[in-house]
PAGU-832576 format. One record per atom (N, C-alpha, C): z, x, y; residue number from 0; residue in three letters; atom name. Coordinates in steps of 0.05 Angstrom, whole numbers. Atoms other than C-alpha are relative to their C-alpha. Layout:
! PAGU-832576
(r (Z; X; Y); NUM; "ALA"; "CA")
...
This chain:
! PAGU-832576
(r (3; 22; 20); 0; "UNK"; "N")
(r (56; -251; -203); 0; "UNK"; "CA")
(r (7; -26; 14); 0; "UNK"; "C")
(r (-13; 27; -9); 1; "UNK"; "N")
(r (58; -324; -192); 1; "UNK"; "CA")
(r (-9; -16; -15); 1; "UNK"; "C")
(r (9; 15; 18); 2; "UNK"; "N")
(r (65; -382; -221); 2; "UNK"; "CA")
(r (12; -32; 15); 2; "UNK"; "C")
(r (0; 25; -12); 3; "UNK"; "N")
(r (68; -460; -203); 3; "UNK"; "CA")
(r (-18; -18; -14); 3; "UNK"; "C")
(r (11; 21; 15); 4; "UNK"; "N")
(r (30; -534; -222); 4; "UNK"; "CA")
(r (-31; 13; 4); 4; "UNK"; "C")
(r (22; -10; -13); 5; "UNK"; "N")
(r (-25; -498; -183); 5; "UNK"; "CA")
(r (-18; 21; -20); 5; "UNK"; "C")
(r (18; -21; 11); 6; "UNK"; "N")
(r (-44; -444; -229); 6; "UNK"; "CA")
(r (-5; -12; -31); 6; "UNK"; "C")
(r (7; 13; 25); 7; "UNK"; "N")
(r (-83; -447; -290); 7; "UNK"; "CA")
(r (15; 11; -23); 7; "UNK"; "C")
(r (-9; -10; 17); 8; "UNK"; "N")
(r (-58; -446; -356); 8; "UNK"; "CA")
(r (-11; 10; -23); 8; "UNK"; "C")
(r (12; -28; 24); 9; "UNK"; "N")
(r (-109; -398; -397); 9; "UNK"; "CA")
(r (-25; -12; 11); 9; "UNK"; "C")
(r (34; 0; -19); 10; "UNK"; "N")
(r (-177; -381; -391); 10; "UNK"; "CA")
(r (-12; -6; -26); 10; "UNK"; "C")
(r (14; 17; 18); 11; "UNK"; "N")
(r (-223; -424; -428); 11; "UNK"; "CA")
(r (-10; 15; -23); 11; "UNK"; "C")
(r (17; -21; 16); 12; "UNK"; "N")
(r (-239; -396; -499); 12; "UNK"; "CA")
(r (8; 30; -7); 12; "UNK"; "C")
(r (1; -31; 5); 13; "UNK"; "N")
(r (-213; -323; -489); 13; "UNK"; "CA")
(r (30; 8; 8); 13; "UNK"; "C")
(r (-20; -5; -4); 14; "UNK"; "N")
(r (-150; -312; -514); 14; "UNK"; "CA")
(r (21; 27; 17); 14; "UNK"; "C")
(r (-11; -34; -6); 15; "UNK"; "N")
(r (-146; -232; -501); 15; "UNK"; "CA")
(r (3; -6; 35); 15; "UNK"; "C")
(r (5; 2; -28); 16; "UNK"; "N")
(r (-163; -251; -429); 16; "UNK"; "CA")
(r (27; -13; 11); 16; "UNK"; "C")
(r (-29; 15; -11); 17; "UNK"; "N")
(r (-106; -302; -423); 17; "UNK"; "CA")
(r (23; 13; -4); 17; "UNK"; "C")
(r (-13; -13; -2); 18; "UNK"; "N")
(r (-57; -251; -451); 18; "UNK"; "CA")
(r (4; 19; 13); 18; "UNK"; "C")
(r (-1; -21; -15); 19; "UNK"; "N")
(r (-77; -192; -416); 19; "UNK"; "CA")
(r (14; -17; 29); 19; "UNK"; "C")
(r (-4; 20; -23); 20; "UNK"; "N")
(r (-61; -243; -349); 20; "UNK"; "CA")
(r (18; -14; 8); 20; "UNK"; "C")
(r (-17; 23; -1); 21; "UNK"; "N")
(r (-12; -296; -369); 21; "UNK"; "CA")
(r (19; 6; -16); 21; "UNK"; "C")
(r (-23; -4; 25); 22; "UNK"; "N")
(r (60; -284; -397); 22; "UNK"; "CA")
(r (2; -19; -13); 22; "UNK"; "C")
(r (-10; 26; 15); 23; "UNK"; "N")
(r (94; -327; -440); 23; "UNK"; "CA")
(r (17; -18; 14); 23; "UNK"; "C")
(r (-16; 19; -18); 24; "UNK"; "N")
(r (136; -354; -391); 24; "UNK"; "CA")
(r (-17; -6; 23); 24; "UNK"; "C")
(r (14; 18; -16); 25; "UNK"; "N")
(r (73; -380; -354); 25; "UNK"; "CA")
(r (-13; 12; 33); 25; "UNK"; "C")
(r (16; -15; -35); 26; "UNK"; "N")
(r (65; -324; -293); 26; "UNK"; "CA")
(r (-24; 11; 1); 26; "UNK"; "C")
(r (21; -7; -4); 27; "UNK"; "N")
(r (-3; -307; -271); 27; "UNK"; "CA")
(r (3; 22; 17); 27; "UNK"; "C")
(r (3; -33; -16); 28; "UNK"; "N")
(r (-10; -233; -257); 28; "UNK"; "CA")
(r (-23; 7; 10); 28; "UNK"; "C")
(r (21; 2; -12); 29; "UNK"; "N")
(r (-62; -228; -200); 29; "UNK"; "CA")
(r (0; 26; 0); 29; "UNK"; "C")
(r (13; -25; 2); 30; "UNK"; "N")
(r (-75; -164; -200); 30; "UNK"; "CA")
(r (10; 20; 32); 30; "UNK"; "C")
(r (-1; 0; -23); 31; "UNK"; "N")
(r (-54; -163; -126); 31; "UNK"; "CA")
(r (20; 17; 9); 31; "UNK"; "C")
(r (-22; -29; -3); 32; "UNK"; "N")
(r (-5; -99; -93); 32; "UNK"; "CA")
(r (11; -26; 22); 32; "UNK"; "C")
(r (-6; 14; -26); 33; "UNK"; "N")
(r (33; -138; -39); 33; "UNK"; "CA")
(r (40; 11; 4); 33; "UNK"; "C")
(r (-38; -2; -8); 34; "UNK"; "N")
(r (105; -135; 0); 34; "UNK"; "CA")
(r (9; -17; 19); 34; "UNK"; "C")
(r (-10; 32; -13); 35; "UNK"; "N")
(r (145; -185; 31); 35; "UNK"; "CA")
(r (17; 21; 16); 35; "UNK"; "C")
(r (-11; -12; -27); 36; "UNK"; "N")
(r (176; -170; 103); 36; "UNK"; "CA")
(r (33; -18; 0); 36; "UNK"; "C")
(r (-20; 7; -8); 37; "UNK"; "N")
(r (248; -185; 128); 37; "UNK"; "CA")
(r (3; -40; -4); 37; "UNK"; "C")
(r (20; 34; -8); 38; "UNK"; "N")
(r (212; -262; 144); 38; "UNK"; "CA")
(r (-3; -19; -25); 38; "UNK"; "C")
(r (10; 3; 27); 39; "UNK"; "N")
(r (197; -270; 69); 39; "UNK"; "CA")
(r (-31; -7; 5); 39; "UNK"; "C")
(r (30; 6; 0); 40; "UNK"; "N")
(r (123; -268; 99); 40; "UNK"; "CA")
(r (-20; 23; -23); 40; "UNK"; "C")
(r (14; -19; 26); 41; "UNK"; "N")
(r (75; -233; 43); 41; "UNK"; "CA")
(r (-18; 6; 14); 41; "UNK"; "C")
(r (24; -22; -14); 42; "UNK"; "N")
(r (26; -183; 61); 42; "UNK"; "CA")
(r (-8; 12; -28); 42; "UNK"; "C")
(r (11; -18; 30); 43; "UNK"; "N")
(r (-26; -162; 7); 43; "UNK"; "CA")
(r (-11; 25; 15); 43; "UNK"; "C")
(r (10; -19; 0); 44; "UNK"; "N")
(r (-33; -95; 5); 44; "UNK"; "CA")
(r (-28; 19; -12); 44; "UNK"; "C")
(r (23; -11; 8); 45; "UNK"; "N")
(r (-87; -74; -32); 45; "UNK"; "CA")
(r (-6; -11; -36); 45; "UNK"; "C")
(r (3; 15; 29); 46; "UNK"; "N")
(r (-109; -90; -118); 46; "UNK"; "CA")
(r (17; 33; -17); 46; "UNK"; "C")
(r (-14; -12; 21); 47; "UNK"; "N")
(r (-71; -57; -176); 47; "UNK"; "CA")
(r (-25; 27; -11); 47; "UNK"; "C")
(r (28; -12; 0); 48; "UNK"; "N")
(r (-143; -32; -195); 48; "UNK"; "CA")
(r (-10; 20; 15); 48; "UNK"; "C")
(r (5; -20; -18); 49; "UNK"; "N")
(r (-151; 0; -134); 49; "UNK"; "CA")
(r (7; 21; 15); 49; "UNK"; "C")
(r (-15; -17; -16); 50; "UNK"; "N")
(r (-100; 47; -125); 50; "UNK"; "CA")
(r (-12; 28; -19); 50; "UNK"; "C")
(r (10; -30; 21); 51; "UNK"; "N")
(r (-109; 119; -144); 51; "UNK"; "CA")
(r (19; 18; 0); 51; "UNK"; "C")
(r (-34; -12; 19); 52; "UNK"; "N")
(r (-57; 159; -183); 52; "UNK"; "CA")
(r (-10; 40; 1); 52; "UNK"; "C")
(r (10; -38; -9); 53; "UNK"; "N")
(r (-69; 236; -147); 53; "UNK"; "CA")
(r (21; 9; -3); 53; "UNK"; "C")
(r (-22; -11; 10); 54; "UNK"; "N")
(r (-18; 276; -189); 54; "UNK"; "CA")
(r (29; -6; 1); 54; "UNK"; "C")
(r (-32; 23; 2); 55; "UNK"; "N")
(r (35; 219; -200); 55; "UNK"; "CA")
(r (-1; -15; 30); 55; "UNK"; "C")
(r (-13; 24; -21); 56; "UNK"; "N")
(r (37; 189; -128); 56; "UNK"; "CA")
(r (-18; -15; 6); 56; "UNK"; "C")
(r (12; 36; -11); 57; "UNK"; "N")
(r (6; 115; -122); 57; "UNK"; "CA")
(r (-4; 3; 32); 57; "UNK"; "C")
(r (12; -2; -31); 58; "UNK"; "N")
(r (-43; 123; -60); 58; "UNK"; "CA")
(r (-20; -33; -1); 58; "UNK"; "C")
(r (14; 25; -9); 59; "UNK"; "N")
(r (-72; 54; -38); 59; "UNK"; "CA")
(r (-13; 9; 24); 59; "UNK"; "C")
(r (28; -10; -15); 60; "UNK"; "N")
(r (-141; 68; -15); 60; "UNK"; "CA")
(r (7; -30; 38); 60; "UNK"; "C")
(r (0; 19; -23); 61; "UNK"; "N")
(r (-127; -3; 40); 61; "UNK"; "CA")
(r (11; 21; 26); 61; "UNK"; "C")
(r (-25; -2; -21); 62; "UNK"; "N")
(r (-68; 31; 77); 62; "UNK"; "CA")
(r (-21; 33; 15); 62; "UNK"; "C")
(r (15; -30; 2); 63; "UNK"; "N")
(r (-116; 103; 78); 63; "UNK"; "CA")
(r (-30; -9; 23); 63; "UNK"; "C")
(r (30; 21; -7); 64; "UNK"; "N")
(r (-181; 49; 104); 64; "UNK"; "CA")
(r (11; -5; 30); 64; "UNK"; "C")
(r (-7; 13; -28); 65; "UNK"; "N")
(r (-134; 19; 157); 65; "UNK"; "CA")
(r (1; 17; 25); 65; "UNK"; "C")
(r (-15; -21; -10); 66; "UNK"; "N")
(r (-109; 88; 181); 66; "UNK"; "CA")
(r (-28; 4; 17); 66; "UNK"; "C")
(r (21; -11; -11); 67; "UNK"; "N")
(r (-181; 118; 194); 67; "UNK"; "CA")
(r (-20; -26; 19); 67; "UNK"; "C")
(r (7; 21; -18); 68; "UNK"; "N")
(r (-204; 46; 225); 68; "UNK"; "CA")
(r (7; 4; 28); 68; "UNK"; "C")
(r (-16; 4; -26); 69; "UNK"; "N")
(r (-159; 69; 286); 69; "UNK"; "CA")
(r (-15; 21; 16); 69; "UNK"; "C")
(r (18; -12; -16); 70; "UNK"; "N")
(r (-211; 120; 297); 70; "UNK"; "CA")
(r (-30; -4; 21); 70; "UNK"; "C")
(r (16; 10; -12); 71; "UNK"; "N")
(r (-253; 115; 361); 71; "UNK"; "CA")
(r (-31; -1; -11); 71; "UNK"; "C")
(r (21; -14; 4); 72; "UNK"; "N")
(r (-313; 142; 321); 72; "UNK"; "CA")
(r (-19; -20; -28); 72; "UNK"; "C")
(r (8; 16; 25); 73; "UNK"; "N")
(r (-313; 98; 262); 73; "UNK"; "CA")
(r (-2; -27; 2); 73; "UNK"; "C")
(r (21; 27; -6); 74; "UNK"; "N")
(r (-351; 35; 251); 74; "UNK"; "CA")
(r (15; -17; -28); 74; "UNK"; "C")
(r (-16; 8; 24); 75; "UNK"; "N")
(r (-322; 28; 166); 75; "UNK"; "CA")
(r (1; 25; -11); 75; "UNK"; "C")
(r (-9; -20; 18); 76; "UNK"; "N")
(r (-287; 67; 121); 76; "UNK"; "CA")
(r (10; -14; -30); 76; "UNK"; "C")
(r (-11; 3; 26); 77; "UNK"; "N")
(r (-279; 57; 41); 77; "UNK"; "CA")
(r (3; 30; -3); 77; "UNK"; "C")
(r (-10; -22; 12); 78; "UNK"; "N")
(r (-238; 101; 7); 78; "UNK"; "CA")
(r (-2; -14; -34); 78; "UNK"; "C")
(r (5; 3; 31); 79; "UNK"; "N")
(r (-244; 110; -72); 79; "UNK"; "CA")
(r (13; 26; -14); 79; "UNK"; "C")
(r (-12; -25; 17); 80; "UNK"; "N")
(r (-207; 158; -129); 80; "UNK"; "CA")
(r (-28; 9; -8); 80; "UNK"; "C")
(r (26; -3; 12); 81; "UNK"; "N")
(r (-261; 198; -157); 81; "UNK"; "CA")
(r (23; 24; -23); 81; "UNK"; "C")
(r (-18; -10; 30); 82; "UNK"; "N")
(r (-240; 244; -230); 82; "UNK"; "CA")
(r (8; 30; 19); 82; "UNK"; "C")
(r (-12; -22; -3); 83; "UNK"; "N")
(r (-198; 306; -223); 83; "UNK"; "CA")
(r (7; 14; -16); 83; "UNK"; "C")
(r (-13; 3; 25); 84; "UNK"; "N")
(r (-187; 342; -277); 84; "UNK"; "CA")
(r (28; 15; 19); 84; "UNK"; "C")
(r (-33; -6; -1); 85; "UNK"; "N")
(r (-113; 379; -243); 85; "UNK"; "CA")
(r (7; -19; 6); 85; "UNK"; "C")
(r (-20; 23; -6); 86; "UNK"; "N")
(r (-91; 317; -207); 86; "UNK"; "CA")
(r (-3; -18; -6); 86; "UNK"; "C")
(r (5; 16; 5); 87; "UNK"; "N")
(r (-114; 268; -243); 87; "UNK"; "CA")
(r (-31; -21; 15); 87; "UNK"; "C")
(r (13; 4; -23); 88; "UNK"; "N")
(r (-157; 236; -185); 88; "UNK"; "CA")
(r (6; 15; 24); 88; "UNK"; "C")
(r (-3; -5; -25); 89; "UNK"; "N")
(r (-168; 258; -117); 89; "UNK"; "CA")
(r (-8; -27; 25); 89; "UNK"; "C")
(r (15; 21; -20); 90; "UNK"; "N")
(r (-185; 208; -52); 90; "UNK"; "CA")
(r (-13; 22; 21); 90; "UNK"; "C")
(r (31; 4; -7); 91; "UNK"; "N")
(r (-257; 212; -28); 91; "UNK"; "CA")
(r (-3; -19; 29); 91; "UNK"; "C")
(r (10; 25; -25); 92; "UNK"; "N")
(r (-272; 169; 44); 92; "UNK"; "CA")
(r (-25; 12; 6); 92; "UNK"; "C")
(r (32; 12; -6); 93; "UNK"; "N")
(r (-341; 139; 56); 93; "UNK"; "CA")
(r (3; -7; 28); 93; "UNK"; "C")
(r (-12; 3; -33); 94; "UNK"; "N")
(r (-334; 142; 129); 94; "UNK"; "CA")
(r (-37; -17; 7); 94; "UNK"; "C")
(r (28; 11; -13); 95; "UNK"; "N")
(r (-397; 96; 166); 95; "UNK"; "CA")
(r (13; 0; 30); 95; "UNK"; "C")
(r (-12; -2; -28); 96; "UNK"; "N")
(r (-395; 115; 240); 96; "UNK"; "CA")
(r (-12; -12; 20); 96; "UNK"; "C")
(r (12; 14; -17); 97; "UNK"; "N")
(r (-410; 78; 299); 97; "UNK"; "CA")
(r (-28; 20; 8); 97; "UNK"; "C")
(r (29; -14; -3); 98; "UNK"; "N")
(r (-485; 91; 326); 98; "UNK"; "CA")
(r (12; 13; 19); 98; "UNK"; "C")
(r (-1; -37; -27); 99; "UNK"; "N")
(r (-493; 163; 367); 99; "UNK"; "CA")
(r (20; 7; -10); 99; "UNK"; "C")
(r (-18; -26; 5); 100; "UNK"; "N")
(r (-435; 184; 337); 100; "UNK"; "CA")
(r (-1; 23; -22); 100; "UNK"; "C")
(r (-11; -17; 17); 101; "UNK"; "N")
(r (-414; 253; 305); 101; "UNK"; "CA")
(r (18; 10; -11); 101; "UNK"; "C")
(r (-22; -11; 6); 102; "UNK"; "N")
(r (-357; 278; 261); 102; "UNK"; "CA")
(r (2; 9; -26); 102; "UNK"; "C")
(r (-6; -22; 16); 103; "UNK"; "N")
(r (-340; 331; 216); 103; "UNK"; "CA")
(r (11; -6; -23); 103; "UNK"; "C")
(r (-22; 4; 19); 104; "UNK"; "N")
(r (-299; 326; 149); 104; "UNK"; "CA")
(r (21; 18; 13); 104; "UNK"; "C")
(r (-13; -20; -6); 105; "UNK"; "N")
(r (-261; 385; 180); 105; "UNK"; "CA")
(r (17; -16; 23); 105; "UNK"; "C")
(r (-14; 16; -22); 106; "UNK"; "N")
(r (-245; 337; 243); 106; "UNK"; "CA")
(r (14; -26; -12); 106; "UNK"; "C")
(r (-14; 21; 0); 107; "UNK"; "N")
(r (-226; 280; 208); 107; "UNK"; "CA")
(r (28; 6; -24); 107; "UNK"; "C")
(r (-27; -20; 9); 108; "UNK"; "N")
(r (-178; 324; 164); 108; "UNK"; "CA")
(r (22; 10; 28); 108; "UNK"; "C")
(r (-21; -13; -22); 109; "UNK"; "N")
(r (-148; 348; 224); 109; "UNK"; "CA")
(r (5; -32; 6); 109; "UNK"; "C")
(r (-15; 19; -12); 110; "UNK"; "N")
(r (-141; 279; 253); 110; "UNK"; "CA")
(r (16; -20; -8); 110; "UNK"; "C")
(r (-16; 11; 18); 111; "UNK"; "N")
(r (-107; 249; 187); 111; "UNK"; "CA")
(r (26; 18; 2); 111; "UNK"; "C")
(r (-31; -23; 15); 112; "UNK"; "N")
(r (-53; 325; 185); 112; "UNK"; "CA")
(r (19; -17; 18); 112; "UNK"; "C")
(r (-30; 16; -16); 113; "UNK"; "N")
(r (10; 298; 207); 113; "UNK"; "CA")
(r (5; -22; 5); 113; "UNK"; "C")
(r (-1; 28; -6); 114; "UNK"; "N")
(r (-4; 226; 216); 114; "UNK"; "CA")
(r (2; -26; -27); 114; "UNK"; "C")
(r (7; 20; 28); 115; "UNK"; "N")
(r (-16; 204; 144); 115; "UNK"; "CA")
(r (28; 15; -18); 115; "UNK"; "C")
(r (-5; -20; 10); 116; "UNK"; "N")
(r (18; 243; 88); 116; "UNK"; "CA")
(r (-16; 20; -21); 116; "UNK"; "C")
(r (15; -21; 4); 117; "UNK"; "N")
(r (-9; 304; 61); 117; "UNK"; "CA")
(r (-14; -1; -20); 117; "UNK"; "C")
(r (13; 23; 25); 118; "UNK"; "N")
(r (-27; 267; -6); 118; "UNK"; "CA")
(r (-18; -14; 8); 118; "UNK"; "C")
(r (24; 27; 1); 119; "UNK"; "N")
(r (-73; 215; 25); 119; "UNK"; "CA")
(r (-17; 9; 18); 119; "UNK"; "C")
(r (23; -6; -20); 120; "UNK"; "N")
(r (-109; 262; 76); 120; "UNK"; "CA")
(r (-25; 3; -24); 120; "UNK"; "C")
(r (20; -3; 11); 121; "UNK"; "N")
(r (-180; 258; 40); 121; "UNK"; "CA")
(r (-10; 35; -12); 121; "UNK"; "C")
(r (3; -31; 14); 122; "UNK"; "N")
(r (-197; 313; -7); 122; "UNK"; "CA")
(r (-36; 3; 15); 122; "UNK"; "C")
(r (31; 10; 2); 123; "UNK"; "N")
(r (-270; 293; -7); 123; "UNK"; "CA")
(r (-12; -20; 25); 123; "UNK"; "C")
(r (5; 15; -17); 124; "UNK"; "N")
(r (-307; 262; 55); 124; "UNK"; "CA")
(r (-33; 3; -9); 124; "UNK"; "C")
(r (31; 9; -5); 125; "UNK"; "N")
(r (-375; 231; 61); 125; "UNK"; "CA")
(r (-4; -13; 20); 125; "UNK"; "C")
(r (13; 16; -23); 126; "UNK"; "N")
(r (-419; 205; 115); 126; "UNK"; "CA")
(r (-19; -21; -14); 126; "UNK"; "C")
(r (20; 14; 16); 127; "UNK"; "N")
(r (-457; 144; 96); 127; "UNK"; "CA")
(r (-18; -29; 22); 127; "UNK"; "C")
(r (8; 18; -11); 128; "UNK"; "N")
(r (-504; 88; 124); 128; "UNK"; "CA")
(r (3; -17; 1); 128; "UNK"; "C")
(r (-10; 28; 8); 129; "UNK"; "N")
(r (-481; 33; 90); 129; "UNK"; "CA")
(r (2; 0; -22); 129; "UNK"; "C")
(r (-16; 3; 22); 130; "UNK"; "N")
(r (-454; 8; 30); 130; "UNK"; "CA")
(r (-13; -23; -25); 130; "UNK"; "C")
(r (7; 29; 12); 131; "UNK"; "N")
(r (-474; -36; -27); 131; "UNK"; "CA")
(r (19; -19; -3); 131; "UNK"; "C")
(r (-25; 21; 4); 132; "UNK"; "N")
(r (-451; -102; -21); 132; "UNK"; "CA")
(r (-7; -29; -21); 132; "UNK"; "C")
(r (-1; 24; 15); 133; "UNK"; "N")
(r (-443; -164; -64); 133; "UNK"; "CA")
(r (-11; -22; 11); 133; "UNK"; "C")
(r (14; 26; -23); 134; "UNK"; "N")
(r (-475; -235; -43); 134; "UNK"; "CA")
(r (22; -4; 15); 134; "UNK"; "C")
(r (-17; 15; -19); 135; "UNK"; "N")
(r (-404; -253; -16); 135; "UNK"; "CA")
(r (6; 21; 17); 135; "UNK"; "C")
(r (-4; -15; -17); 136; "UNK"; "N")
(r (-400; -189; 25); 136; "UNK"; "CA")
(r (16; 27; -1); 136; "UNK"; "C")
(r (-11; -23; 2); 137; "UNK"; "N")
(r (-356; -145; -4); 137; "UNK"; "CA")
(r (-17; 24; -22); 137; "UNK"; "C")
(r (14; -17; 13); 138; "UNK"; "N")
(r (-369; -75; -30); 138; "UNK"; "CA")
(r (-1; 2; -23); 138; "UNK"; "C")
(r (8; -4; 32); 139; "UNK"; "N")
(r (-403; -64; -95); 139; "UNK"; "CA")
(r (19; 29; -14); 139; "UNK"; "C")
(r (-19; -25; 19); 140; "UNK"; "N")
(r (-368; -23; -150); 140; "UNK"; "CA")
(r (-24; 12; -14); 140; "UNK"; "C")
(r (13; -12; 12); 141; "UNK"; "N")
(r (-438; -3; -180); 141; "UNK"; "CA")
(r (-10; 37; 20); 141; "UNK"; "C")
């Protein structure tokens, strides 16, 4: 949350909107996951929206994105909750791999065991071409 001269004070017209958003004591709740270092420097971690809740433990698809980025093989990776009915959700990665390459769901399971925790290795993997994206570049939610 934050608040300052800087931020606005309701959203034109739509009260539910300004409540859901704005306390009464004036903080604007961005929606935003973040953590502050030793430094007091802020680092956003990922959106409130975007985490996925796989049988109680809060997995942030970013930190899961960043992880498989460190692979020689991969080009991009989104990760996404998809429904579950035992755990609530499971995490799914949309792996896009650099050209000529090949790799397995089986291989990139093995190359998450032990390095991630056992919760955020991908239940569900896909291979994909590309992604829909928005005019400003990021990925589409349709």
């Amino acid at each position: 949350m934050i608040r300052g001269y800087c931020v606005m004070l309701e959203y034109w017209e739509d009260d539910e909107k300004t409540k859901e958003c704005i306390t009464k004591d004036r903080w604007y709740k961005t929606g935003d996951i973040a953590t502050l270092d030793k430094y007091s420097y802020c680092k956003i971690e990922g959106r409130i929206k975007d985490m996925i809740i796989r049988g109680g433990e809060n997995i942030y698809p970013a930190e899961i994105e960043q992880f498989l980025h460190t692979h020689p093989k991969v080009q991009e990776a989104q990760v996404v909750g998809v429904k579950d009915e035992r755990m609530g959700e499971e995490v799914c990665a949309c792996i896009r791999l650099k050209p000529g390459q090949e790799w397995t769901a089986e291989e990139l399971k093995a190359f998450c065991k032990g390095k991630i925790a056992h919760y955020k290795v991908p239940r569900y993997v896909t291979f994909v071409q590309g992604y829909p994206l928005t005019v400003t570049g990021k990925v589409s939610d349709i």
